[in-house]
C-alpha positions, -999 to +999 in steps of 0.1 A: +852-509-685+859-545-689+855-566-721+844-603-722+844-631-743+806-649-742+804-672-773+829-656-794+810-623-788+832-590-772+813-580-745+813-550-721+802-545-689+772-525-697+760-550-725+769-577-695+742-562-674+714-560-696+718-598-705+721-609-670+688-585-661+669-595-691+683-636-683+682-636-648+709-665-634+709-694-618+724-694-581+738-726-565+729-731-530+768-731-521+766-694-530+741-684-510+757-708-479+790-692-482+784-657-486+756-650-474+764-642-439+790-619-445+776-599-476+740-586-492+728-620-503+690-636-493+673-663-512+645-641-508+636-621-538+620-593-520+656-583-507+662-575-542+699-587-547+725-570-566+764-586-574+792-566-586+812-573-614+849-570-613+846-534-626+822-524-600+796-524-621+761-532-600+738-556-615+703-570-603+710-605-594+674-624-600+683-661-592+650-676-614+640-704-597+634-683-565+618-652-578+591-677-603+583-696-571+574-662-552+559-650-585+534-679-593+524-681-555+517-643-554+496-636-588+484-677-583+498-688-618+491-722-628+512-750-637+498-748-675+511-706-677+547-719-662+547-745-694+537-720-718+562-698-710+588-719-698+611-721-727+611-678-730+623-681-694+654-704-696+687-687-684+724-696-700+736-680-663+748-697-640+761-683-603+786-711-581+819-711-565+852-716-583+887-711-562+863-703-534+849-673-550+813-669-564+816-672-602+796-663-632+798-689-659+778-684-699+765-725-698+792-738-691+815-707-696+839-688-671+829-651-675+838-634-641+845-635-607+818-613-585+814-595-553+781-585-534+777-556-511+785-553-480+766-576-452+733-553-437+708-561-413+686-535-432+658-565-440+655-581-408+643-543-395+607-532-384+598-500-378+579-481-341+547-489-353+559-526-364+562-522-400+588-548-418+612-534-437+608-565-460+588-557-488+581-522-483+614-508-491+646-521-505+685-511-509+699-509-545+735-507-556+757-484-533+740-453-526+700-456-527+673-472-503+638-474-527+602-475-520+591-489-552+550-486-542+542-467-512+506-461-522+484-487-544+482-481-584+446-463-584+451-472-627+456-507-620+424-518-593+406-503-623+418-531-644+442-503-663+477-515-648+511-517-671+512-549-684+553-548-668+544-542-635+542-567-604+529-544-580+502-538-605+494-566-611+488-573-573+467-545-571+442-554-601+439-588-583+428-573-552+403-554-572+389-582-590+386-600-554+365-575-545+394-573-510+403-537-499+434-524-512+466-516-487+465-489-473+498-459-477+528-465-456+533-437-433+553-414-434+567-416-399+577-454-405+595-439-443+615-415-423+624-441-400+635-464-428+656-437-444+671-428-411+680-466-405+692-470-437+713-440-437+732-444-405+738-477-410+756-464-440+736-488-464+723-454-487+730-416-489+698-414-517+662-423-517+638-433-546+602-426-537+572-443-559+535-449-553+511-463-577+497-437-601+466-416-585+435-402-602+437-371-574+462-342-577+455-334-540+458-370-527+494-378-546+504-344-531+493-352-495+513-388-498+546-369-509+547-337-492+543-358-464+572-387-469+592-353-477+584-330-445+588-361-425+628-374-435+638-336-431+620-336-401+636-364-388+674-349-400+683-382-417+711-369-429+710-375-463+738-365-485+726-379-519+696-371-539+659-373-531+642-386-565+603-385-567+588-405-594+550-396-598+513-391-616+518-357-636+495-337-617+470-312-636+482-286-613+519-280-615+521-259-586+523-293-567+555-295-587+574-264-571+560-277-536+579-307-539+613-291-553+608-267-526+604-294-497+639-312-511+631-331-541+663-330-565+647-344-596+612-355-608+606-383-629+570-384-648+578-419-667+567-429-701+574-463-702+569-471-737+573-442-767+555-459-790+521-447-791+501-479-802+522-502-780+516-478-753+481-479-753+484-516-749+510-518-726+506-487-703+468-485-704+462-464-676+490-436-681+477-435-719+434-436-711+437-418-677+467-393-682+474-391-718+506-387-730+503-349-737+503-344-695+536-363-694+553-344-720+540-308-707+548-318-671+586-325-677+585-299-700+576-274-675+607-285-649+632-288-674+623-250-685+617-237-648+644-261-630+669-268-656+687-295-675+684-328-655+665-321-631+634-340-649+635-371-660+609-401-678+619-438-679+618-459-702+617-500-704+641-508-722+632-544-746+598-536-751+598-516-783+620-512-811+651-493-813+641-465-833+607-455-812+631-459-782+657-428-800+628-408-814+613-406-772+650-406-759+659-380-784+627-355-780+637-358-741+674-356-739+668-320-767+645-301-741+674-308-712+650-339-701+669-371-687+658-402-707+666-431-679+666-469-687+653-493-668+659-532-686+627-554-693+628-582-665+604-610-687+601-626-658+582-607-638+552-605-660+543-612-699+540-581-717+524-583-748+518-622-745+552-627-742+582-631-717+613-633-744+642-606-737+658-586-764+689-595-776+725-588-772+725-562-808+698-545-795+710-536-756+741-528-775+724-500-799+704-487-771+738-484-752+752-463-782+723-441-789+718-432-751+758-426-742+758-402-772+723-386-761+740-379-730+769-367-737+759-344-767+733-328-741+755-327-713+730-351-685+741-369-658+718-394-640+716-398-607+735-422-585+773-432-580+777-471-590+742-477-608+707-490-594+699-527-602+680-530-631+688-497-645+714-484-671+715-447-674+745-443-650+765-465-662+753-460-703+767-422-687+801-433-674+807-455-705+802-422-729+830-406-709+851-432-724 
């Protein structure tokens, strides 16, 4: 793992990431000119970008000025929000070419010399039935092709959506447009995507999401049938299949998915802290409770085994000692405590958009690699998923 030198302040690789996710960088044009047709780079945020840094460690690459353009035009913010939050949303990052190699400089700073993934025609794909690939699904790191909202967030069009989440915020919109919401994507055109994306060597693993559901029976028809479809449709997967999903009041629906190829479930928390929680994940806290959550992952980690349950957490929007009492009751009962870092500028959470600093992605670093090791769990994935840090936190507590 490699150490730098930002402001007189040793830094590793996994500290590196959780700045530059929390930051978010500035990319010169000349960057996205040079390398962009032979390597995974798009202007557009919705092709979700990633770099590597000279370690191989996988990074979300969020060039700012893009991805608050795309934001304000989406959720129509207005000039006066951009002011308000403008100075929480500066970046010291900076992405340009030095010795004819894309560059990360701190101001005005050499840090590292970068890579990006391998060149993919994955986003300019549609599927049979003319579905765009674009903004339905999208690659991360090495290994994984993710459907981040295959169904709409039943929580959020009832004005309950986590105060983090775009999608959610989309959704409530809609709702309070009185429009009609978007309907599932099938599960033919998600088999189709996988199969693309799979052959074309751009993934081995899929990540599949939907907004959370107020029906047992309706989550379960959306998964069972994204899962009987891609083994249908031999996509040859030889990675993992991880389902993240509403903790149904039936867990029977549980051992239908493991038995139709899921390889882990995720039931996400968010947000330990119960009073935060109840502002900041409204819906999961009014509509699910938190009991659910915990009895749900409780029940695959005793039936299935260690790791194969798991609950996210975003990481930067509690403190550090909620964060290791949830992490902690998790990781004990053979439950996977996974970390996905606070982008601020995808929403304000909490009437705010200003990332943690560097101390405190460095103490959650600590207190998860010895969580992991001490219980013996191993996240999923090979070189790490864009904005999340459990695989790497895990190959960091191996040092």
């Amino acid at each position: 793992m490699k150490k730098y030198n930002i402001k007189k302040e040793i830094v590793d690789s996994v500290e590196l990431k959780c700045l530059l996710i929390s930051k978010g960088v500035k990319v010169d044009n000349a960057v996205y000119k040079n390398f962009g047709k032979d390597y995974r780079l798009n202007a557009n945020p919705l092709t979700c970008n990633s770099l590597l840094l000279s370690d191989g460690t996988n990074v979300q690459l969020t060039d700012v000025s893009f991805h608050l353009k795309h934001l304000f035009q989406i959720l129509s913010w207005s000039n006066f929000k951009l002011m308000k939050y403008g100075s929480e949303l500066a970046t010291p990052f900076h992405l340009q070419i030095l010795e004819d190699k894309p560059a990360l400089f701190f101001e005005n700073d050499f840090v590292d010399f970068v890579t990006f993934h391998k060149k993919t025609d994955f986003y300019k794909q549609r599927t049979s039935s003319g579905l765009p690939y674009l903004g339905n699904a999208v690659l991360q790191g090495c290994d994984f092709v993710s459907f981040q909202c295959l169904w709409p967030c039943e929580y959020a069009a009832n004005s309950k959506p986590c105060e983090f989440c775009f999608s959610g915020a989309e959704f409530e919109l809609l709702a309070q447009k009185g429009k009609p919401q978007p309907p599932a994507v099938k599960a033919s055109d998600l088999a189709e995507i996988v199969q693309y994306a799979v052959r074309n060597g751009d993934a081995n693993s899929v990540q599949i999401t939907g907004g959370s559901t107020f029906s047992d029976k309706t989550e379960y028809k959306h998964i069972s049938g994204y899962l009987k479809a891609m083994a249908e449709s031999d996509s040859q997967l030889t990675g993992e299949i991880l389902l993240y999903i509403t903790p149904p009041e039936d867990l029977s629906y549980i051992d239908e998915y493991f038995s139709l190829g899921a390889d882990r479930i995720a039931c996400s928390l968010e947000v330990w802290d119960e009073e935060r929680a109840k502002i900041i994940t409204p819906g999961k806290m009014h509509f699910t409770s938190r009991k659910r959550h915990l009895q749900t992952l409780e029940s695959i980690a005793g039936k299935y085994g260690k790791g194969k349950a798991f609950s996210n957490f975003i990481i930067g929007l509690e403190s550090i000692e909620t964060l290791k009492a949830g992490a902690t009751y998790l990781a004990e009962r053979g439950i996977i405590p996974s970390a996905s870092v606070w982008m601020p500028f995808g929403r304000p959470v909490m009437g705010s958009m200003a990332a943690p600093g560097l101390d405190y992605f460095r103490r959650v670093k600590e207190m998860l690699a010895e969580l992991y090791h001490k219980y013996e769990l191993i996240p999923p994935g090979g070189c790490g998923l864009n904005v999340c840090i459990e695989k790497d936190i895990y190959t960091y507590s191996k040092l």
